[in-house]
Steps between C-alpha positions, in 0.01 A plus 500: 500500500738295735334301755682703784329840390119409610424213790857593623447837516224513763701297789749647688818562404790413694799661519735322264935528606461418073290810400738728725807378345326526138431898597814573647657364189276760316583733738896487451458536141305796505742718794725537182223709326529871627912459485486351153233786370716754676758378329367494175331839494719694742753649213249587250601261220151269513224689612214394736258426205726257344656340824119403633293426171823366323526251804166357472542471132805258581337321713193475267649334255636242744192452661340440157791222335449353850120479469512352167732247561330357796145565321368656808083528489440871502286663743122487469205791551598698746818357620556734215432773668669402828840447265475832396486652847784228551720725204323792576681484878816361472598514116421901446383658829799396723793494220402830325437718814814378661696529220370884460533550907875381472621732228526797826449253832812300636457115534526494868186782498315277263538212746340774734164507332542100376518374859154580519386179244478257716262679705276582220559203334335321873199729474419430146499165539294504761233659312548304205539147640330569848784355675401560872850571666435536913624848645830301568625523168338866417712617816806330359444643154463819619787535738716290147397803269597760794844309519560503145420835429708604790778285360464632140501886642783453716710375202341726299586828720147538641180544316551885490237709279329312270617418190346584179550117405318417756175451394625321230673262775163461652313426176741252448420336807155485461532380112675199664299414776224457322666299216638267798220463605294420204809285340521270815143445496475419103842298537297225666291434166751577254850430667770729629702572165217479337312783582766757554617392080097531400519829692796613328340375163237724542710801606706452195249726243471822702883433617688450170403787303609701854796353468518582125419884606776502744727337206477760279456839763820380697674247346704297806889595530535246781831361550569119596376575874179619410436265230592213749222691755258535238555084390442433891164682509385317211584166532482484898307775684214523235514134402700206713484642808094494474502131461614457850309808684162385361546158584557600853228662458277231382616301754394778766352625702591781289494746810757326680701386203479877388697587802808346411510869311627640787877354455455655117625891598769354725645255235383815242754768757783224523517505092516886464751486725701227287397600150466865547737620789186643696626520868392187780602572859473281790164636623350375143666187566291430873177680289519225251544234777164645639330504182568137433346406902193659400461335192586146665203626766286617280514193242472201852195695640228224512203554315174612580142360513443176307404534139633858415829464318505387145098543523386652124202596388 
C-alpha cells in the first residue's frame, strides 16, 4: 500500500487545479464512447456482444503486457474483491449495456440518459468515501445534471416516451458510478493505471469466452470505420483514457472531480454531430455553454465541514 492511501486519507482533501485537469483528460477521452459504439454497431456488421466484451479483451491483454513489464504487486485480500467491483462496473456493466442500448437508441439520446453520471457518480462517492460536500455543491450538482439533461434532450429531440433502451442506459449509469467510485478510492493504494489494468485482468475470464460466443454467432463484417471505432474503444475508452480519469480521481475529492462529467454529453453531442451527421442548432450550442458554467460551479464550491472528504473507513 502507498503511503498516500492511509494517514493521507483521513485529512482533508483540497481541491487540486491537478486532479481536475487529470479527470477532464479522462473525461475527453471517454465523450468519444457512445459515437464510436454507435458507430460500430449501428449497421449490423459487429454486434453488441462482440463490440463490448471484445473491447475489454483488447484492453486486457494490454493491461496484462503492461503489468508484467513494470512487475506491478498485485492486489491483496480483499482489494480483490474491490477490483472486481472495479471490472464488474466499468469493464462489463457500462460497456455491455451501452453497447446493447445503442444497437436501437441514437447517440445524442444516449447522451440523454449518460448526462446523468456525474450526478450518480457524486452520490456514490459520497457514500463510499464519506466525502462531506456542503449544500453548495449538492445545489450546483443538481441544477449541472438538470442542465445537461436538458442539453442532451434538446439535441436529442426531447426525451419523448421512454425508450426501451432505456433501462439499459440507466443500468449503465449506475454500473459506472459505482466502479468510479470504488476505482478512485482503490487508485490511492494501487495507482491510477494500475487498478483499472488489474480490473480489466480480472474481467478478462468471464469476457473472452463472450467474446468468443459473439465470434462464432455473428462473425463481425465491419468495414475500416467500424474497425477504427472498435480499436478506439479498446485501446482508449476501456484502457488509456482510465489512466487519467482515476487519477483525477485519486487526487479528489472524487465528488467534485466527478463533476467535470458534466462537459462529457456536450463534447459527446458535438462528436455525433461531426462523426455521425446528427443535427446541432444554435440553442444546443448556448445549452452546452450552460452545461459547462455549472460544471465550473459545481467543481469551485468550497467544501464542507472539516474532516469529511477523502475520510475512509
Amino acid at each position: 500500500m502507498k503511503a498516500d492511501s492511509s494517514a493521507t486519507l483521513s485529512k482533508p482533501v483540497p481541491l487540486s487545479q491537478a486532479g481536475l485537469w487529470w479527470g477532464l483528460l479522462g473525461v475527453a477521452a471517454f465523450s468519444l464512447t457512445v459515437p464510436f459504439t454507435r458507430i460500430a454497431v449501428q449497421g449490423g456488421g459487429m454486434s453488441p456482444l462482440f463490440a463490448g466484451a471484445g473491447r475489454a479483451v483488447v484492453a486486457a491483454a494490454l493491461a496484462a503486457a503492461a503489468l508484467a513489464v513494470t512487475r506491478q504487486r498485485p492486489p491483496r485480500g480483499v482489494q480483490w474483491v474491490r477490483v472486481a467491483v472495479v471490472a464488474g462496473g466499468v469493464v462489463a456493466g457500462f460497456p455491455l449495456l451501452t453497447s446493447f442500448a445503442l444497437t436501437t437508441a441514437p447517440a445524442s439520446h444516449g447522451a440523454v440518459v449518460i448526462a446523468l453520471l456525474p450526478a450518480a457518480t457524486a452520490v456514490t462517492a459520497v457514500l463510499r468515501a464519506h466525502e462531506r460536500r456542503p449544500a453548495s455543491f449538492w445545489l450546483a450538482a443538481s441544477v449541472g445534471a438538470v442542465a445537461a439533461v436538458g442539453f442532451a434532450s434538446l439535441q436529442g429531440g426531447g426525451l419523448g416516451r421512454p425508450h426501451g433502451s432505456d433501462l439499459l442506459l440507466f443500468g449503465a449509469v449506475l454500473a459506472a458510478a459505482i466502479g468510479y467510485a470504488e476505482g478512485g478510492l482503490l487508485a490511492r493504494e494501487l495507482g491510477a493505471w494500475q487498478t483499472v489494468s488489474w480490473a480489466l485482468v480480472v474481467s478478462a475470464p468471464p469476457m473472452l469466452p463472450a467474446a468468443a460466443a459473439s465470434l462464432v454467432r455473428h462473425p463481425p463484417t465491419g468495414g475500416p470505420a467500424e474497425w477504427a471505432a472498435f480499436a478506439y474503444l479498446g485501446v482508449v475508452s476501456m484502457f488509456l483514457g482510465f489512466f487519467a480519469w482515476y487519477r483525477g480521481l485519486a487526487i479528489g475529492p472524487m465528488a467534485r472531480v466527478g463533476q467535470v462529467q458534466l462537459v462529457q454529453p456536450v463534447m459527446t453531442i458535438g462528436w455525433a454531430a461531426l462523426l455521425l451527421g446528427e443535427p446541432l442548432t444554435w440553442p444546443t450550442v448556448l445549452g452546452g455553454v450552460a452545461v459547462v458554467a455549472c460544471a465550473a460551479s459545481a467543481v469551485r464550491t468550497r467544501r464542507g465541514r472539516p474532516g469529511g472528504a477523502g475520510k475512509t473507513r
